[in-house]
C-alpha positions in Angstrom: -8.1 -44.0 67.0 -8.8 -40.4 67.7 -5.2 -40.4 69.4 -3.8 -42.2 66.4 -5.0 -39.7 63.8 -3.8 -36.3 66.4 -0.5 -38.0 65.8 -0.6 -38.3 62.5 2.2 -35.8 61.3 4.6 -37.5 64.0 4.0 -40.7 62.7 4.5 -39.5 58.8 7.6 -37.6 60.0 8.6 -41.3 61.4 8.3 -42.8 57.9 10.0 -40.5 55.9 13.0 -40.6 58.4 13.0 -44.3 58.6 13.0 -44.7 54.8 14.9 -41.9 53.9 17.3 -44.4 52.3 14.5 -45.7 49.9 13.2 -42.8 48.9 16.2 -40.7 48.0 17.1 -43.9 46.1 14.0 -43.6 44.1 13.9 -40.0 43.7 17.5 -40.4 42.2 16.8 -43.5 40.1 13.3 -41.6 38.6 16.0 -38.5 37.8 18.2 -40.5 36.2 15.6 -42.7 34.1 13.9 -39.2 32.8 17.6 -37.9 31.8 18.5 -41.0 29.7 14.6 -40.6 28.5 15.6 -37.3 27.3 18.4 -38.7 25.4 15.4 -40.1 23.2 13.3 -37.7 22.3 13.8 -35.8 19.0 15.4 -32.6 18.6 13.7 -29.7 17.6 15.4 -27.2 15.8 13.7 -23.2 14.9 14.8 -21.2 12.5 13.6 -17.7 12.1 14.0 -14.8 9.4 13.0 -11.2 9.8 11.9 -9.1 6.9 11.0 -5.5 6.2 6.8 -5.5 4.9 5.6 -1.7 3.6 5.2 -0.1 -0.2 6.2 3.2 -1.4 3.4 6.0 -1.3 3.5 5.9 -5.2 2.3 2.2 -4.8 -0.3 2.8 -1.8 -2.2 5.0 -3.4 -2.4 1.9 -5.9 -2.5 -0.8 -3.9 -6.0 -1.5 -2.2 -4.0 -2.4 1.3 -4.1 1.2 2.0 -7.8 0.8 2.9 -7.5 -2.8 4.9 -7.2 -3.3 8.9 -4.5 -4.4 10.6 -6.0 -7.7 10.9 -7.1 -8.3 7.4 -3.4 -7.6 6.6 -2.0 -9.8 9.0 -3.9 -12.7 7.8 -3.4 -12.1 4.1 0.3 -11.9 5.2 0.3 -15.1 6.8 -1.9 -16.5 4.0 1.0 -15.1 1.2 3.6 -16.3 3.3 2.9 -19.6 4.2 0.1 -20.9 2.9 -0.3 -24.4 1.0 0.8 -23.5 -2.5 3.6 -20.8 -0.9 5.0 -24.1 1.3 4.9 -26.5 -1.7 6.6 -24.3 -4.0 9.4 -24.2 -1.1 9.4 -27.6 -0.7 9.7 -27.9 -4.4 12.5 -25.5 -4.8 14.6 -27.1 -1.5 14.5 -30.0 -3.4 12.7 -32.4 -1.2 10.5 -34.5 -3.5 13.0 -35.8 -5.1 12.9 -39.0 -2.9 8.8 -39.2 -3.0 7.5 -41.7 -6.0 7.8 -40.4 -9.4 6.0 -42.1 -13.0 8.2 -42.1 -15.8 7.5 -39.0 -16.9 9.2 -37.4 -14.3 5.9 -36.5 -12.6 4.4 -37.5 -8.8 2.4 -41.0 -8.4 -0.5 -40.3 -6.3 1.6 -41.9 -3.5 4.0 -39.2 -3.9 1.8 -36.7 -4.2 -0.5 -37.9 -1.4 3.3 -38.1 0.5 3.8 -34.5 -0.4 0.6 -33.0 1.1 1.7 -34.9 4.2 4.7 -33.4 4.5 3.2 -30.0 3.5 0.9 -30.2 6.3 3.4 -31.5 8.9 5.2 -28.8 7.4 2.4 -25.5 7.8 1.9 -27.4 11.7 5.5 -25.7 12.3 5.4 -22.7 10.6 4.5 -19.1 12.7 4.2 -15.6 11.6 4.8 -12.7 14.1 4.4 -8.9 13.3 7.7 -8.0 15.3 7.1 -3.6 14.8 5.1 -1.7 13.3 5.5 2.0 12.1 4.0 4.1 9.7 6.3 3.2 6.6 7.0 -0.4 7.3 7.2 -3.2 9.2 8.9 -6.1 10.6 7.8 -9.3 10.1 9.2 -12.7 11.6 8.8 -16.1 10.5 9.4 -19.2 12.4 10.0 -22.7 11.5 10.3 -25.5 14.1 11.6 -29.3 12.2 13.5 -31.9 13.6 16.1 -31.7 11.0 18.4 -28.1 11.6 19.4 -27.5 7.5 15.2 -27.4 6.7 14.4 -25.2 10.0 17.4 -23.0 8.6 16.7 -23.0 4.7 12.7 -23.1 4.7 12.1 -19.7 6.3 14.7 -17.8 3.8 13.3 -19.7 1.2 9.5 -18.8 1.7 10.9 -14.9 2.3 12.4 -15.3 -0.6 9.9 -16.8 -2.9 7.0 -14.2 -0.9 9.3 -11.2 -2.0 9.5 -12.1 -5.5 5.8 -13.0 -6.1 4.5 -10.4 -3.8 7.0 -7.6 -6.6 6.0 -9.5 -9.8 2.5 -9.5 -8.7 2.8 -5.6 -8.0 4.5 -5.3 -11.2 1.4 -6.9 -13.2 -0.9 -5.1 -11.4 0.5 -1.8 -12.2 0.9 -2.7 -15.8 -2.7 -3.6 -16.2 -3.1 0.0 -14.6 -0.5 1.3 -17.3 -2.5 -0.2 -20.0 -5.9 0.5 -18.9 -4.6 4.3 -18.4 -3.1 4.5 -21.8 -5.8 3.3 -23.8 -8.1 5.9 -21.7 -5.7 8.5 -22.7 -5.1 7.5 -26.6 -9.7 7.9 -26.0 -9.4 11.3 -24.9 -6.8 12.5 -27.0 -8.9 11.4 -30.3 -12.2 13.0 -28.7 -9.8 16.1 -27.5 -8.7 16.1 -31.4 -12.3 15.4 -33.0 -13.4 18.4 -30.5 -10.6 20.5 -31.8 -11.1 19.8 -35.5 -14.8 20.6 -35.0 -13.4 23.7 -33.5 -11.5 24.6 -36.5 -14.5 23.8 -38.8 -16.7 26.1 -36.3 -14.2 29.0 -36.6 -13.5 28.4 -40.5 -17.1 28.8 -41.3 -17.7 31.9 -38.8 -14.2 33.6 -39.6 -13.9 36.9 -38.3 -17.1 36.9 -36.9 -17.1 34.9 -34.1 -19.8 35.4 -31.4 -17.6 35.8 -28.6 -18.6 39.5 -27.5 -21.8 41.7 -28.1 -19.8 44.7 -27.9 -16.9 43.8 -29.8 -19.4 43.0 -32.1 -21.7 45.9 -32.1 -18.2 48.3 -32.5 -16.7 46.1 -35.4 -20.4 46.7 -37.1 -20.9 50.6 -36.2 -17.0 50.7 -37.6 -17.8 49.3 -40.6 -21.2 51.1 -41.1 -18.9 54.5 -40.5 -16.2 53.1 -42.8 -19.3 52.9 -45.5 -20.7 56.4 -45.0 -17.1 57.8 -45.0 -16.7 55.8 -48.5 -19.9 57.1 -50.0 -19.1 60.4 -48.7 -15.1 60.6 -50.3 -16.9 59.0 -53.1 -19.2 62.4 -53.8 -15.8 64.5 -53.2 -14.2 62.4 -55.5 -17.2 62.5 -58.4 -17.6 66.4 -57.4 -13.8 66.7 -57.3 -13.3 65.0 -60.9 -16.9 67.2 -62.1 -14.7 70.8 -60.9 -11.3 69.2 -62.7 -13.3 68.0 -66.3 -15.3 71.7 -66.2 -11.7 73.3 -65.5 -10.4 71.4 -68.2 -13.1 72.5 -70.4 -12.7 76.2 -69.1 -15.3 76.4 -66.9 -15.3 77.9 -63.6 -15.0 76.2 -59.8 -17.6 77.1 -57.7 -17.2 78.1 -53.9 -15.9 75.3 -51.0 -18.1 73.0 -49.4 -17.3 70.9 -46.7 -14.8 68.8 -47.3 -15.4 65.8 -44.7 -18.1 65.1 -41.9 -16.8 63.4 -39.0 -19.1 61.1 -36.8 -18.6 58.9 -33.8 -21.0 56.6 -31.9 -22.7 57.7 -29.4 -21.2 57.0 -26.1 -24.4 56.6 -24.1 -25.3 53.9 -26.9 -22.2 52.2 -26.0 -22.7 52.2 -22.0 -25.9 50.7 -22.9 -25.0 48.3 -25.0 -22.0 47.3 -22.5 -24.5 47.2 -20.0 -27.4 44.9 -22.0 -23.9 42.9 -22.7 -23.0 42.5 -19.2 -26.2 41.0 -18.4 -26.7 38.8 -20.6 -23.3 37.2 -19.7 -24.7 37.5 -16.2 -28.1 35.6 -18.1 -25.6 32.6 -19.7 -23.8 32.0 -16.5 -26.8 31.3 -14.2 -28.6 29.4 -17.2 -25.7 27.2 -17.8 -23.6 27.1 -14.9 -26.0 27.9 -12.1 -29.0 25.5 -13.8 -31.3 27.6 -13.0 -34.6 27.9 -14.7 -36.9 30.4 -16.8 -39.0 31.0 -13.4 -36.0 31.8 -11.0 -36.1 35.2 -9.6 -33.0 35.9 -10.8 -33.9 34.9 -14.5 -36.5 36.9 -14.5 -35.0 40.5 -13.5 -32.1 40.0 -15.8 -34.6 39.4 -18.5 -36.4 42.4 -17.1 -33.2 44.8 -17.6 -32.1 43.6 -20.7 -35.5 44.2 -22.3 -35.3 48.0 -20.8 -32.0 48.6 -21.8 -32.7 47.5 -25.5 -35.8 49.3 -25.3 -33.2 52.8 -24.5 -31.0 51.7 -26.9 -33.7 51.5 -29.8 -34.6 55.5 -28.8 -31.3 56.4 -28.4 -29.1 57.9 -31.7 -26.7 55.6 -32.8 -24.0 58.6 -33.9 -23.3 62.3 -33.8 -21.5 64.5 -35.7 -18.3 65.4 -33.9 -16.9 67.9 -36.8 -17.2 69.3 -40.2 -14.3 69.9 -42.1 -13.9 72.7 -44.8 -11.1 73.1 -47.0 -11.2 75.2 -50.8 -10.3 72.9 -53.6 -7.3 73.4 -55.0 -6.5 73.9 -59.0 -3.8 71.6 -59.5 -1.7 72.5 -62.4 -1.6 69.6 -64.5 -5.7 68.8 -64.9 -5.3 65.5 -66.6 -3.3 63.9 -63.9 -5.5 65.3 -61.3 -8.3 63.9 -63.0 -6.7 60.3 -63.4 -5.8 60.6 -60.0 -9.1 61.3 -58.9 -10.6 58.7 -60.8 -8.3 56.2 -59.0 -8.9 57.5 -55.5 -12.9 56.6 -56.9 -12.0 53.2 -57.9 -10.3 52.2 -54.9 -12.9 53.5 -52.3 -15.8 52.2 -54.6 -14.1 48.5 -54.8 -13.5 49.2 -50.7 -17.3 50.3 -50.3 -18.1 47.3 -52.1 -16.6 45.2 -49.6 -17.6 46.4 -46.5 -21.6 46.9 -48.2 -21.1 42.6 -48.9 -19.7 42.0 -45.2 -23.1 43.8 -44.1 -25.3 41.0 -44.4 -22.6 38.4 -42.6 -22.6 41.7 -39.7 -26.3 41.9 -39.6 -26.9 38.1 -39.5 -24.5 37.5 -37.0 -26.3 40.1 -34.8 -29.8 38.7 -35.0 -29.1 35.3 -34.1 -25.8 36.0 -31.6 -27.7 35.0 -28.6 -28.0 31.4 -30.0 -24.8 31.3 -31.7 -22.8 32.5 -28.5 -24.7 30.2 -26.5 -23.5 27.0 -29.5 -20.1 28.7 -29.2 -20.0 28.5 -25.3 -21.4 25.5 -24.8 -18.8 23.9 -27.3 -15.8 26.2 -25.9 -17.1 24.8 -22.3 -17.1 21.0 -23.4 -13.4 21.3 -25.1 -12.2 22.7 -22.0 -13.9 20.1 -19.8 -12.4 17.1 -22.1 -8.9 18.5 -21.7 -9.3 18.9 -18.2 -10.2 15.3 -18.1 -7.5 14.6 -20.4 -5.1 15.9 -18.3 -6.1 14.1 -15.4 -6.1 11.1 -17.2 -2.5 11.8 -18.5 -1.2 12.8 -14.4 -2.2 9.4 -13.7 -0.6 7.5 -16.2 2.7 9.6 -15.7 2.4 8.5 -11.9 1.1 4.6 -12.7 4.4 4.9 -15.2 6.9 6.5 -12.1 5.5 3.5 -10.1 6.2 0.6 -12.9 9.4 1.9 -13.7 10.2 1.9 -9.7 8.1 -1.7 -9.8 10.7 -3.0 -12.4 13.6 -2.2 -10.3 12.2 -4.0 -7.4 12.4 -0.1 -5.6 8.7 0.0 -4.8 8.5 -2.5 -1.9 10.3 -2.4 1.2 10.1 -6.2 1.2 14.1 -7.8 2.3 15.2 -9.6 4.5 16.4 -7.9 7.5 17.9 -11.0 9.4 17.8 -14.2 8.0 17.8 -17.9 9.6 21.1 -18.9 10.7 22.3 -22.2 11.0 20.8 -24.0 13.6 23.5 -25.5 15.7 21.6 -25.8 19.0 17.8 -27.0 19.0 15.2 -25.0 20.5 13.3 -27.8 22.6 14.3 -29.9 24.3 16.1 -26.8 26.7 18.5 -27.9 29.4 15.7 -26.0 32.0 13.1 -28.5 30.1 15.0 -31.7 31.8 15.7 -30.2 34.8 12.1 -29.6 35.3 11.1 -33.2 34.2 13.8 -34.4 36.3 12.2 -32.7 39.6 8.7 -33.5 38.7 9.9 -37.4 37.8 11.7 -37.5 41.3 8.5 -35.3 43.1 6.3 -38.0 41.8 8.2 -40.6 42.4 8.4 -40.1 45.9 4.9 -39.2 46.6 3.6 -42.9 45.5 6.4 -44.8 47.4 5.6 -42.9 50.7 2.0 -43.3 50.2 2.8 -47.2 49.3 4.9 -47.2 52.7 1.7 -45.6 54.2 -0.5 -48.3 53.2 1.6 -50.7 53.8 3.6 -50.4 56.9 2.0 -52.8 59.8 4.8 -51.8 62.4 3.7 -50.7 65.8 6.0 -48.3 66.8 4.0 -46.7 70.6 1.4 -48.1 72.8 -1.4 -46.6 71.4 -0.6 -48.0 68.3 -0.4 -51.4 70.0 -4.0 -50.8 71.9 -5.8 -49.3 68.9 -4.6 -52.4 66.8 -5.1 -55.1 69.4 -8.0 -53.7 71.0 -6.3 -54.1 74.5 -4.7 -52.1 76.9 -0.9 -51.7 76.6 1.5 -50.8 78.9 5.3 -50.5 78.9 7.8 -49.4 75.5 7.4 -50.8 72.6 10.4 -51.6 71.1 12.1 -54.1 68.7 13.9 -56.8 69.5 16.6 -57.1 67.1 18.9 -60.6 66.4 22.2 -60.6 65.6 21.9 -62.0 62.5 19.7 -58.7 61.5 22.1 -56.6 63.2 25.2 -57.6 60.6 22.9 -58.3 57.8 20.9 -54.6 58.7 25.4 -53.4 59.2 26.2 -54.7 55.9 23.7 -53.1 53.8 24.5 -49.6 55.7 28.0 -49.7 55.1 28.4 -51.6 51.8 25.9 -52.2 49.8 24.1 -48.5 50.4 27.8 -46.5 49.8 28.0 -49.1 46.4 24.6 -48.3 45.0 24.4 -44.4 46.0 28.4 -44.5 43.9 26.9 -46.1 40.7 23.4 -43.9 40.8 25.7 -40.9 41.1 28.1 -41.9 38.4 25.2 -42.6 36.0 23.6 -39.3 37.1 26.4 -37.3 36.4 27.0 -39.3 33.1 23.4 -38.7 32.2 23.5 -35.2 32.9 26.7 -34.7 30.8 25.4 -36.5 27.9 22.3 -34.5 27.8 23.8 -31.2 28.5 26.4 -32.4 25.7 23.7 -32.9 23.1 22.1 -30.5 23.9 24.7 -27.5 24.3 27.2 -28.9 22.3 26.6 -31.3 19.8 30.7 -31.6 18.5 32.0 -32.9 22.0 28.5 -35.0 21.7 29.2 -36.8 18.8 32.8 -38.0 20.3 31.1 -38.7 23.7 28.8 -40.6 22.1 31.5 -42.6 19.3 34.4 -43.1 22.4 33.3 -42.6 26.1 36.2 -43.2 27.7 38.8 -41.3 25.5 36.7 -38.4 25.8 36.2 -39.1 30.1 40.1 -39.8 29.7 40.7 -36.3 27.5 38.0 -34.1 30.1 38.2 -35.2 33.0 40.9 -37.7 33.8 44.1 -35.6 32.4 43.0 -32.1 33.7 42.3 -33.8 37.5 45.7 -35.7 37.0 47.4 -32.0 36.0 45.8 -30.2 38.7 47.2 -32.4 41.5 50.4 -32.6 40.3 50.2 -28.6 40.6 49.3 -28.8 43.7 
């Protein structure tokens, strides 16, 4: 046994070349069985359709993808794309539930609509979404559809690009014009508040006109101007009433007396006004860090402003408020017609007393407006500052609406997605599976298999003794001599026959139906045309390819 199993590879070398008949019969017959098997199986056909996926800036800065992964996009894309309701409406639109069951209201029985989420599901089973590229504006997308039948696995994907495309741009386009509205109605809020603000303005200015509290030193010069505009009044006034006194006593014959002076001329002290400046700049200094900086009554800062502008107005209370700057003298003059010098005199009084008068009433307004200016700048700054912060706002407000409008317009013109189709599904003329290389590989692994059971069949079944070992391991004797087979004649012509005849007849036929298999597949597969009249008339088309071009090509020769 030990000798038997050292000569093992001898012995399997043996079988193979004593039934090498057998098994390239089988290995042909398994080949040709899995190509006429591959006539039956159903054709797959794939269509696919590339499209461009991105939005314009205008609509990113809109659109919440902007903020989203990669992945959370590339599931909602396959979600938009071919998802349940997105294949039905496909379906719908190809018109393919026309032949499900319909009531007589033109609407699906639950059979047909139980039919119809079949074929949806069979339907999403052969649908695949690939991200093809990827760059910072936009991408390409692919979309694949495998069916049996090639005018669905070319019309589906171009039909769900489609139909993604234009609910993917009117859903854009509703979004931005809940955006437009929402932004218009905040702007129509502001505008009204902006003009409320503004009338109150008005009404603020109206009341306080010509005295608004917008600078202590304006102020303090427009009162100082008016208290020298009064003093120079009273003072032409006494001219005037001495200057009509010296005409009348003329007039009577009386004599003038000597000149006096004429006119006193005063101006404000200028180290008043460096301190005034001063106490105003600090109590702009005071405003800003109370009401822009927030800062409170115990800051450091507070504190020595408040400490400076109580020693400044403590100088200006000691300091004079004017000065006389010159005295003017001039001799009266005796005009020569008395009574018009008089009347005109008289005038001159009435004009500068009604003048006087004027200025003397605005006093109090002056006066008022300088004891409580700290509280009515800080009202009129912190109303100035509130109008200017709601226009800011409004303006803002208004930017965005002019951008959400840019976008809707662009959204209404279908210019704000880069969403078209880039290549779309041809017509599928060849299917995608079974492939040629698909048979071929069956046809080796049919014949491989094949083969390995009928040689270890032959294995377990062969009883032939073909050496002496052989003979004393199965008979449990010793053997000596050749073993060898004795052969009849009968076996010889019957063994001559089937070598000569009957093995040339049945290798012919297995390689004319190999070859015919192999044509037919490669014909259904490659070329469905020359398939159909392969299939309809065998022989005209063997007579047309094969028959007439051999029968031309040795006449040539």
């Amino acid at each position: 046994m030990q000798h038997a199993e050292k000569s093992y590879p001898a012995d399997m070398l043996k079988l193979l070349l004593g039934h090498r008949w057998l098994l390239t019969l089988v290995a042909g017959v398994c080949a040709t069985a899995v190509v006429i098997i591959a006539h039956f199986l159903p054709l797959r056909y794939t269509g696919t359709a590339v499209f461009e996926f991105g939005l314009e800036s205008a609509a990113e800065q809109i659109s919440r993808s902007s903020k989203d992964s990669f992945g959370t996009i590339k599931e909602r894309l396959r979600h938009d794309l071919t998802g349940y309701n997105a294949v039905e409406k496909g379906i719908q639109n190809l018109g393919l539930v026309k032949g499900l069951p319909h009531d007589v209201e033109g609407q699906l029985t639950i059979e047909g609509r139980a039919q119809l989420q079949q074929l949806v599901e069979q339907v999403m089973r052969g649908l695949d979404v690939r991200w093809e590229a990827r760059s910072l504006k936009e991408d390409l997308v692919s979309i694949s559809f495998t069916w049996h039948d090639p005018w669905l696995a070319e019309k589906l994907p171009n039909e769900l690009v489609s139909e993604y495309t234009e609910r993917t741009c009117e859903t854009l386009r509703n979004s931005l014009k809940r955006q437009h509205d929402f932004l218009l109605a905040k702007v129509n809020d502001c505008d009204k508040t902006l003009q409320d603000l503004t009338r109150r303005q008005i009404q603020f200015e109206t009341e306080h006109g010509g005295m608004l509290p917008t600078d202590l030193l304006a102020l303090q010069e427009r009162i100082q101007q008016a208290r020298t505009s009064i003093d120079t009044l009273r003072h032409e006034q006494q001219v005037g009433r001495r200057s009509i006194e010296q005409l009348e006593r003329l007039r009577d014959g009386g004599t003038i007396p000597d000149t006096q002076p004429a006119q006193v001329v005063k101006q404000i002290n200028p180290e008043l006004l460096r301190l005034r400046e001063q106490v105003n700049r600090l109590k702009e200094e005071l405003d800003v860090a109370l009401w822009r900086e927030r800062k409170t009554e115990k800051h450091p800062l507070v504190i020595a402003l408040r400490a400076k502008i109580a020693e400044s107005e403590k100088l200006i209370e000691e300091t004079p408020p004017e000065i006389v700057s010159e005295r003017v003298f001039a001799p009266i003059d005796v005009p020569t017609d008395v009574v018009s010098a008089i009347q005109a005199a008289q005038w001159q009084v009435e004009v500068g007393g009604r003048n006087l008068a004027r200025l003397e009433s605005l006093m109090p307004a002056y006066e008022s407006l300088w004891a409580n200016f700290g509280p009515l700048r800080q009202e009129y700054l912190r109303f100035n500052a509130n109008l200017e912060e709601h226009r800011l706002i409004t303006q803002r407000w208004r930017e965005r609406l002019e951008d959400a409008e840019v976008a809707l317009a662009a959204a209404v013109n279908n210019r704000l997605t880069y969403l078209k189709t880039v290549q779309p599904a041809h017509e599928q003329l060849f299917p995608s599976w079974p492939k040629m290389t698909h048979v071929l590989g069956l046809m080796l692994a049919g014949a491989a298999g094949a083969v390995g059971i009928v040689i270890v069949a032959l294995k377990t079944l062969d009883r032939s003794i073909m050496t002496a070992e052989d003979a004393a391991c199965y008979f449990e004797l010793p053997v000596h001599g050749v073993i060898a087979e004795i052969v009849p004649a009968r076996v010889k012509t019957i063994r001559g026959l089937k070598r000569w005849t009957f093995r040339p007849l049945v290798t012919a036929v297995l390689l004319l139906v190999m070859g015919l298999s192999i044509m037919s597949i490669m014909l259904r597969l490659n070329n469905p045309r020359k398939y159909v009249e392969w299939k309809t008339a065998p022989l005209q088309y063997v007579n047309r390819e094969f028959y007439q071009p051999a029968v031309s090509f040795l006449k040539d020769l």
